[in-house]
C-alpha positions as CSV (number, residue, x, y, z in Angstrom):
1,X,-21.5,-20.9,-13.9
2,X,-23.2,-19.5,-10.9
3,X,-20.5,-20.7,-8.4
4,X,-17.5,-18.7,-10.5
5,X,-19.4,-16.2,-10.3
6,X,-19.7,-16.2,-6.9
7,X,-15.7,-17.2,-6.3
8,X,-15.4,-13.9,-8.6
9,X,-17.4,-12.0,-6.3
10,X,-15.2,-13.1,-3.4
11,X,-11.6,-12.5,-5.0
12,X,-12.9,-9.1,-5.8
13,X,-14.0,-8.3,-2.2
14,X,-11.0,-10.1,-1.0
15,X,-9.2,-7.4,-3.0
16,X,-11.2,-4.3,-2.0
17,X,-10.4,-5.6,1.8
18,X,-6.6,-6.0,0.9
19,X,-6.7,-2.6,-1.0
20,X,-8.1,-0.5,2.0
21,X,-6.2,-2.0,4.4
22,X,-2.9,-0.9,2.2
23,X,-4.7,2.1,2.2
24,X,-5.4,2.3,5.7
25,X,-1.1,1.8,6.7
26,X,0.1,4.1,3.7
27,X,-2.4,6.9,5.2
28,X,-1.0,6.5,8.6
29,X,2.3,6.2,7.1
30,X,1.7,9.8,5.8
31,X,0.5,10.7,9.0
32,X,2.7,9.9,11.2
33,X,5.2,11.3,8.8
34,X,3.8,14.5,8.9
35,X,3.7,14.6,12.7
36,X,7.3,13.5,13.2
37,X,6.6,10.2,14.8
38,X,8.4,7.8,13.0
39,X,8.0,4.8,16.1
40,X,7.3,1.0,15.3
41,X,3.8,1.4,14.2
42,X,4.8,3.8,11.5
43,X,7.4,1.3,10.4
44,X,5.0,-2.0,10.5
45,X,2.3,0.2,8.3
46,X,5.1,0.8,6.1
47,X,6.0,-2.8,6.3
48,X,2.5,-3.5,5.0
49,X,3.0,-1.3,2.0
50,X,6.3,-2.2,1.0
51,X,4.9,-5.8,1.0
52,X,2.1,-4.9,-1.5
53,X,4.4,-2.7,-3.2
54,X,6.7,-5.7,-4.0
55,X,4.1,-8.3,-4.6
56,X,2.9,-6.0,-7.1
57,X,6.3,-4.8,-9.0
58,X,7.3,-8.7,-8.8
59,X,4.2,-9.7,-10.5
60,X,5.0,-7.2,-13.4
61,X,3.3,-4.2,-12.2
62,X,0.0,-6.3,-12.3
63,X,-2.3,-7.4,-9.3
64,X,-2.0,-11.2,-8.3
65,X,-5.5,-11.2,-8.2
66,X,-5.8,-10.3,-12.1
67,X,-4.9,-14.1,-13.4
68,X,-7.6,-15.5,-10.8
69,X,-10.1,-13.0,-12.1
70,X,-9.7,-14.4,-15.5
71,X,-9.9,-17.8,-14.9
72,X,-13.2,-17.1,-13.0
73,X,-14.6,-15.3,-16.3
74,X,-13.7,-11.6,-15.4
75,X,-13.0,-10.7,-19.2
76,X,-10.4,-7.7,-18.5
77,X,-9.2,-9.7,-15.6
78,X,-10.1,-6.5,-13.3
79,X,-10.1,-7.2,-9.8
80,X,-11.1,-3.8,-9.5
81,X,-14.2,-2.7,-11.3
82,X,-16.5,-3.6,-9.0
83,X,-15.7,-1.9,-5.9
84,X,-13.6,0.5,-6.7
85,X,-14.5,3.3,-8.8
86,X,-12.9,2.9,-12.5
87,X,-11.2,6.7,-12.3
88,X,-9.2,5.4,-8.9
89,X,-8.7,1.5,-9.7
90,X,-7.0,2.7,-13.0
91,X,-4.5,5.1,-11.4
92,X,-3.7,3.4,-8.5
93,X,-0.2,3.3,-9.2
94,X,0.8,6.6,-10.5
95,X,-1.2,7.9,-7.0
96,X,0.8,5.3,-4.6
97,X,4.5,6.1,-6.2
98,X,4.1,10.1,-4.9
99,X,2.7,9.1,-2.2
100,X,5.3,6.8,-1.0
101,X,8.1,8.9,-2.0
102,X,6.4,11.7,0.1
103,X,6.7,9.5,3.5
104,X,9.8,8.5,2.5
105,X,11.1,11.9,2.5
106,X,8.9,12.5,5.6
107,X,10.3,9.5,7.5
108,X,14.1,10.2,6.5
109,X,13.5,13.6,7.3
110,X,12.2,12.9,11.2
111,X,14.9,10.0,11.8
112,X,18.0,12.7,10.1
113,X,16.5,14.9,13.1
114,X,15.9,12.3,15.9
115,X,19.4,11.2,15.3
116,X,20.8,14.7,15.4
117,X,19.3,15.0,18.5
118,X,20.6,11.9,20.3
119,X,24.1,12.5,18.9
120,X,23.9,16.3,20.6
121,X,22.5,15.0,23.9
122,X,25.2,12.3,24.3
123,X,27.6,13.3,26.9
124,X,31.4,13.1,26.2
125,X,32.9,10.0,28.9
């Protein structure tokens, strides 16, 4: 009993570090948004999010990590309630959804303009 919990322990932390990473690339996704540089890094952050995002809407709106939480005794399945405080782990989806439609509007916004600007400075042959 001692050793699921301990494998319980670890798929939760596992899941805090995955979480704040996901966190770490949507804020610089924002970020960068917000600053008008939509480069490579911006687009590998959003990469990362898009990832999660899928993983997440392909496992029916439910974390992965839930199943594996059961199985190791977790009754709610909660990968969350540990390290993440119950207001925010509960809402994590109706916060992400705004927020990526925000740097999507951001990021279409800043490449609409950095292609304006390249089809302006291009010099007739």
């Amino acid at each position: 009993m001692h050793k699921r919990r301990l494998l319980l322990r670890a798929v939760k932390a596992f899941h805090t570090f995955v979480w704040l990473t996901v966190e770490g690339c949507m804020l610089y996704v924002l970020i960068a948004g917000i600053r008008k540089r939509s480069d490579r890094r911006a687009g590998a952050a959003a990469a990362v999010v898009a990832a999660e995002t899928l993983i997440f809407a392909g496992n029916g709106f439910h974390c992965p990590l839930t199943a594996v939480a059961r199985d190791l005794g977790d009754e709610t399945g909660s990968v969350t309630d540990i390290y993440l405080p119950h207001r925010l782990a509960k809402n994590l989806p109706a916060i992400h959804v705004p927020l990526i439609v925000i740097a999507l509007v951001l990021h279409g916004r800043n490449i609409a303009a950095q292609k304006t600007v390249e089809r302006n400075n291009v010099q007739p042959a």
